[in-house]
N, C-alpha and C positions, 0 to 999 in steps of 0.2 A: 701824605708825601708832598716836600714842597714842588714849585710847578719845573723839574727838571727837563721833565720830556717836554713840556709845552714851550719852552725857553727852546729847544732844539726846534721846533716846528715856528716857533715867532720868527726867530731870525732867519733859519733859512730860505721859510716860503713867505713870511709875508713884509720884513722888515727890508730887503732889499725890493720888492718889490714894490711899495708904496711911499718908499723915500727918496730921498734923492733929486734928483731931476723931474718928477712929475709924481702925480698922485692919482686914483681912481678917483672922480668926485660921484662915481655912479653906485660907489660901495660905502653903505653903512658902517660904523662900529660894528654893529650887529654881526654879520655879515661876516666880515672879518674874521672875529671870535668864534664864530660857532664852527667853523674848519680847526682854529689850531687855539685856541682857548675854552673849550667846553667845561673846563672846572674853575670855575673863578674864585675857590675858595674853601678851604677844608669842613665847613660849618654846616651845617644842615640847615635846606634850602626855609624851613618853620623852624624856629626855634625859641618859640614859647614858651612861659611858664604862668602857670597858675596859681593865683596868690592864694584860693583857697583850698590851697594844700600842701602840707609838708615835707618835705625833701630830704634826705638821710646823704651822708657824706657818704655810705660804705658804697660799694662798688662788689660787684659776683668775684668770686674768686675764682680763678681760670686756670685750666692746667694748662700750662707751657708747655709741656713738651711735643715734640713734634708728634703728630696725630697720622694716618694714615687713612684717607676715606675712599673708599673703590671709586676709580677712575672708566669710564667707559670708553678711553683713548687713551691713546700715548702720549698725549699732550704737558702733562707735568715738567718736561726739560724745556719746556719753552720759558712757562712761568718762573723756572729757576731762572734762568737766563736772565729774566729781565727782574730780577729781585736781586742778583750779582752783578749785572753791568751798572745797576742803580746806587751799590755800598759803594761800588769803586769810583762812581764817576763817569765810565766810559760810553760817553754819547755815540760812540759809534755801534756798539756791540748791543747798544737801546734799541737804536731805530735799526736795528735786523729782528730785533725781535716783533715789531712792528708793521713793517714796508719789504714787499718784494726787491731783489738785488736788484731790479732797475729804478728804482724809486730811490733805495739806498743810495744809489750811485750816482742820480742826478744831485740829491740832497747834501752827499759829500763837496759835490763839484764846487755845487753854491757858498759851502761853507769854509770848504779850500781857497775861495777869493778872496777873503777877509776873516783868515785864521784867528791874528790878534784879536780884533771886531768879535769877532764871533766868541773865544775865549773870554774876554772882558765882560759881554755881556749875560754869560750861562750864569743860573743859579747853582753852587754847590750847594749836594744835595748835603750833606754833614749830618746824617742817621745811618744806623745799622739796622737793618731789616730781619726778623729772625723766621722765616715760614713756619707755621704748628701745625696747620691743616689749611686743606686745597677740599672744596667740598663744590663737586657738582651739581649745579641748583637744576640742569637740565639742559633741553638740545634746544639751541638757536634755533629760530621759526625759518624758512625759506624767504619772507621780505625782511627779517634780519642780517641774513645772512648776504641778499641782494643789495641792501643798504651798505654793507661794507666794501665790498665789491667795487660796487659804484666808487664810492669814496676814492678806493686805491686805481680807479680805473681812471678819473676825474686826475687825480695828479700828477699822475703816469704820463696822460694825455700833454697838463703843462707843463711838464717837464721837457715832453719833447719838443711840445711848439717852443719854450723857450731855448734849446737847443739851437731850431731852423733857426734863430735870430741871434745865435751868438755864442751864447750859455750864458752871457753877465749881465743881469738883471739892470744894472744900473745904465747899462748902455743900451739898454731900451727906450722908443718911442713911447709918448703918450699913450697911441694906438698901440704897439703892441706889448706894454704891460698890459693895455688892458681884457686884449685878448688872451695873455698869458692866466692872468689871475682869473677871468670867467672861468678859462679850463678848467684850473685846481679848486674853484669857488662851486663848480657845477653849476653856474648859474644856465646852461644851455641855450648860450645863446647861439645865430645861426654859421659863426666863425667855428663854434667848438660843439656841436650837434654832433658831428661826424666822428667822434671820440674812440677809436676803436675798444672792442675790450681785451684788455688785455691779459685781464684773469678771469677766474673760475673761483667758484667753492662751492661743495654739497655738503659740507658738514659742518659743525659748532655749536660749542657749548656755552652755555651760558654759567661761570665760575666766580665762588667766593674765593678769595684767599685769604687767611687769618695768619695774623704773624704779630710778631712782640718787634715792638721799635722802639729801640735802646730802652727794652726790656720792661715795655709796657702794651696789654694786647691790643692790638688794633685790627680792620679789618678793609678790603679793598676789594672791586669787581672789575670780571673781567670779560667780553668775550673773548672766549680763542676759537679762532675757524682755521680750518684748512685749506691753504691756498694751494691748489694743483699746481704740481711740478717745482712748487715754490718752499713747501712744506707749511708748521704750525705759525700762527702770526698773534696777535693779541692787540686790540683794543681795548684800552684801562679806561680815555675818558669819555668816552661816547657809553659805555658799559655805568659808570660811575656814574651820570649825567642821567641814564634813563632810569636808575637804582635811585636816587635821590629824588628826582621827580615823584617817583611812586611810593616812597618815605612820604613826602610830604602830602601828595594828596591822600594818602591815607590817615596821616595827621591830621590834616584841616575837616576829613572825614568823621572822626571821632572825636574833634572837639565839637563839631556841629550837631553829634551826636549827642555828646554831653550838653550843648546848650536847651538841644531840641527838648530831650529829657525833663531835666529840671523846672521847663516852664510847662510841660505835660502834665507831671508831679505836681505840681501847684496848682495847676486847672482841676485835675483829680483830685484833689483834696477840697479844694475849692467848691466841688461838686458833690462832696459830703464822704469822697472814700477814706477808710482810717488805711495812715501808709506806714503806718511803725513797723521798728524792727531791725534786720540787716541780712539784706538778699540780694539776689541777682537774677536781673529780668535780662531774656537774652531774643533774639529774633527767632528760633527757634524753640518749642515746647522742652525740648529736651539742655534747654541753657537756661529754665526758671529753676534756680534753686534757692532753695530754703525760706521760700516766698509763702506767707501767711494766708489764711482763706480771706485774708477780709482786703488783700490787694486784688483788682481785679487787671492782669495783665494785661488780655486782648486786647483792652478800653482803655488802657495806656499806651499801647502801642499804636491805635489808632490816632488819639489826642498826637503823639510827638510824629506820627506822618504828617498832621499839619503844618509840622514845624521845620521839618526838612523834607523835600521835593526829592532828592535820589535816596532816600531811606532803604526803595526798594532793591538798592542796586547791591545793599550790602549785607551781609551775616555780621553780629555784630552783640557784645551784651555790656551791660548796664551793671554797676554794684550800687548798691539805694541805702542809704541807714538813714533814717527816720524821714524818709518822705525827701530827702535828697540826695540825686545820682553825686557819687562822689570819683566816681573810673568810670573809662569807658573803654573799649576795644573796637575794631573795625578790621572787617577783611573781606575785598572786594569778588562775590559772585565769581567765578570760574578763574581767580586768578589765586592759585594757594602760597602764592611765593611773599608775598611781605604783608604784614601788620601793620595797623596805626593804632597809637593810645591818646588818651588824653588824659592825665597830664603827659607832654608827649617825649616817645622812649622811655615810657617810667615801666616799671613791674611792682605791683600789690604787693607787699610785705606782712601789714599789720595796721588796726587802727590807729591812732598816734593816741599816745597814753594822755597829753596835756586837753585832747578838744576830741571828744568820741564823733564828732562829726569829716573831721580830718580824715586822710589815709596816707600811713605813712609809705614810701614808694625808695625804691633802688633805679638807679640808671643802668639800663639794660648796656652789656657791654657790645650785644649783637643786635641787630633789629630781624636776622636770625637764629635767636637764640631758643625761641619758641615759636612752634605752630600754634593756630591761631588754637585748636584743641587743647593745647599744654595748656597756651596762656592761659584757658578758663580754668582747669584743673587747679591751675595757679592761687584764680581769684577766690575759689572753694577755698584752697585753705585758709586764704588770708582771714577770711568771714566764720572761720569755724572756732 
């Protein structure tokens, strides 16, 4: 999705507030961004590929049609809401799906100063979004759910202190822009401590949504919490931001895995084991399949802890053809929600016909798309 809503959040809370007549010099880039830019980019945060191994053009074939998956709340009208105010454009009908009416209403204010301004600078979004399924990954933890809170409490708060001073950002002081932006920044300083709160929430889900954009599948996350007395609200890029994070380190996971391997494999053989064949050694007894008596797993799995230091932290298996891992999987101890592979996002297909040492691989169209259980079921057939 390109950055619509974030273009609604640059200009209204932080482009009037850091141009003009003065500037923060106490606030980083950083800093900045991480309130109203947290997606810098549609690309996955790893995006490696492995020369030694082949890659297939084809792509999973996906059913389009809208899908139905049991909802544990009523939440579903929100997410439409903000996939229909997104086709059409209307920033204002965005940020309710977003921000409580008094946050809406400060951020109208703002952007009612400099309509043109503000028109000239929004990205049109120029995609159609088509929803196929909305699939509940699970309940937002209670310091997730305070994390949001906080957020909408935090700018609630600059809102109104920008209020006492005016409402127009640009006819602010040095001093109190930059009492305004701590507010909305959270930085807690002892001007903006006293932050009242001004919402609640006990509940939230943690939500994929999967849709065709201009009729190609794609996929996006969400939290939606419930704001008392305010109803369903949604955050897409702080959801999208911790989803990507945990993409990637589960990637860097299972390439480290596949490194650790192969030079484990080499030290075992090295050590006189014969490693022929084509099997799969996994972190658990019941993920060594089709492994020959003359591999001795244990004693490989010890050799490659030498070689990565959080080994222990993950469940995770290996496909081996002749003494070299050529896949690998990863999936982090008590957290069942996202996968890593190496090569990474790929799914096991078949050997490649030109190099029996190769494996040829498909680009998952979901990082979703398989528990970490399927995916071995997966890597079985590939090997069979």
């Amino acid at each position: 999705m390109k950055r619509f809503f974030t273009s609604i959040l640059a200009f209204s809370l932080t482009a009037a507030l850091f141009t003009g007549c003065g500037k923060n010099d106490n606030l980083d880039k950083s800093s900045v961004s991480s309130v109203v830019d947290v997606e810098t980019s549609e690309s996955e945060t790893v995006s490696e590929n492995s020369s030694e191994t082949t890659t297939t053009e084809t792509t999973e074939t996906v059913d389009t049609s809208e899908k139905r998956t049991e909802l544990s709340d009523d939440y579903e009208c929100i997410l439409r809401a903000f996939y229909d105010a997104t086709n059409s454009d209307d920033y204002e009908s965005l940020i309710k799906t977003t921000y409580p009416a008094k946050i809406v209403e400060g951020m109208l204010g703002i952007i009612n100063l400099d309509r043109d301004g503000f028109d000239n600078e929004m990205n049109k979004n120029g995609s159609t979004y088509e929803i196929t399924d909305i699939i509940e990954q699970g309940a937002m933890t209670q310091e997730e759910l305070d994390y949001n809170v906080m957020n909408l409490n935090n700018i609630a708060g600059g809102l109104d202190i920008l209020k006492e001073h005016g409402g127009d950002p640009q006819a602010l002081s040095d001093e109190e822009r930059e009492k305004v932006s701590n507010a909305i920044m959270g930085l807690g300083t002892p001007d903006t401590a006293d932050i009242p709160d001004y919402y609640s929430s006990s509940k939230g889900y943690d939500v994929t949504v999967r849709y065709n954009k201009d009729g190609e599948p794609d996929e996006d996350y969400f939290f939606v919490f419930y704001v008392d007395n305010e109803g369903w609200k949604v955050n897409n890029s702080m959801r999208k931001f911790v989803k990507k994070a945990k993409n990637a380190s589960l990637n860097v996971a299972a390439k480290n895995l596949f490194n650790a391997f192969n030079t484990a494999l080499l030290d075992a053989e090295d050590n006189g084991m014969t490693l022929n064949g084509l099997y799969i050694i996994g972190s658990a007894d019941s993920m060594n399949y089709n492994v020959p008596s003359s591999v001795n797993t244990e004693e490989i799995l010890k050799i490659a802890a030498n070689y990565f230091e959080q080994i222990a932290d993950y469940d995770y298996f290996i496909i081996v053809n002749n003494g070299a891992c050529i896949y690998s999987a990863s999936d982090k101890k008590d957290d069942d929600d996202t996968i890593g592979t190496y090569p990474i996002n790929q799914i096991p297909v078949s050997l490649a016909t030109v190099d029996g040492n190769k494996i040829e691989t498909i680009d998952t169209v979901s990082s979703d798309s398989y528990s970490f259980e399927e995916l071995f079921e997966v890597a079985k057939k590939t090997i069979n």
